[in-house]
C-alpha positions as CSV (number, residue, x, y, z in Angstrom):
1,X,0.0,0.0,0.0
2,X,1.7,3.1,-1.3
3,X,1.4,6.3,1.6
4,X,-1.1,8.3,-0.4
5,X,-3.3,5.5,-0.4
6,X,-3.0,5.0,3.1
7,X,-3.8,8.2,4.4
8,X,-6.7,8.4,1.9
9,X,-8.1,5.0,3.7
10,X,-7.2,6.3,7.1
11,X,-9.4,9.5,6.0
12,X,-12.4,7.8,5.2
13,X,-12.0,5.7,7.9
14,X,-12.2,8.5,10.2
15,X,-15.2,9.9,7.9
16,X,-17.1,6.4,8.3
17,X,-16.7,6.4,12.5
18,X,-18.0,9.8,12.4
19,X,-21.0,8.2,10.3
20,X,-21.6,6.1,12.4
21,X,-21.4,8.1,15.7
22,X,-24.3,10.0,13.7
23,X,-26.5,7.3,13.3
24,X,-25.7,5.9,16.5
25,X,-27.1,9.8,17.9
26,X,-30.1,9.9,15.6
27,X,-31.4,6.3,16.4
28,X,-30.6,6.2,20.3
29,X,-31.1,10.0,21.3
30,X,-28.4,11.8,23.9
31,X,-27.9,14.8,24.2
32,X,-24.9,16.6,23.3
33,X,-24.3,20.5,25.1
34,X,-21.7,23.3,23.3
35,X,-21.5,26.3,25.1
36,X,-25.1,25.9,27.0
37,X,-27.1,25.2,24.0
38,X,-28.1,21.7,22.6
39,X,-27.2,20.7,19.1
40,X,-30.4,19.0,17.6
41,X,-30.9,16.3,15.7
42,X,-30.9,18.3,12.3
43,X,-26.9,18.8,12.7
44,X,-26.3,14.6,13.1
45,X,-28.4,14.4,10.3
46,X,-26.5,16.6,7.9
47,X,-23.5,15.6,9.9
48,X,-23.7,11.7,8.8
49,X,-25.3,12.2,5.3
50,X,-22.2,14.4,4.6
51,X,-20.0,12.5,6.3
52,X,-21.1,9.0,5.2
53,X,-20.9,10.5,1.4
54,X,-17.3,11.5,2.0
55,X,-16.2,8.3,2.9
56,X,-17.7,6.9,0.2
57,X,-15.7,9.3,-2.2
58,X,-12.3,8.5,-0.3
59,X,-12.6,4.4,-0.7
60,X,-13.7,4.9,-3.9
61,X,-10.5,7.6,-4.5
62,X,-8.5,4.5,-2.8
63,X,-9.5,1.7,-5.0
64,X,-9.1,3.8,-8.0
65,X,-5.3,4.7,-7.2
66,X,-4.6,0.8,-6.4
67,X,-5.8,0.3,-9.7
């Protein structure tokens, strides 16, 4: 595995946890407090639609440059 390609799978790697962690929020609902006010569920929604679709472009990305 050449460096490039490894840092691009580390990347969405770190995109798909974050995925996750979003869907894990929206199913099984906690809250989460910055600065006194609650974020809702609208940010882990746009939070894990945009981050699922970047990880999805970076393994892509990764399977392409092994190729």
């Amino acid at each position: 595995m050449t460096n490039s390609k490894l840092f691009i799978f580390a990347g969405a790697l770190g995109f798909l946890l974050l995925a996750l962690v979003s869907l894990y929020r929206l199913l099984f609902w906690f809250p989460i407090t910055i600065g006194g006010e609650e974020v809702g569920q609208t940010t882990s929604l746009l939070a894990f639609v945009i981050s699922l679709a970047l990880s999805i472009m970076l393994f892509q990305g990764a399977r392409q440059r092994g190729s």
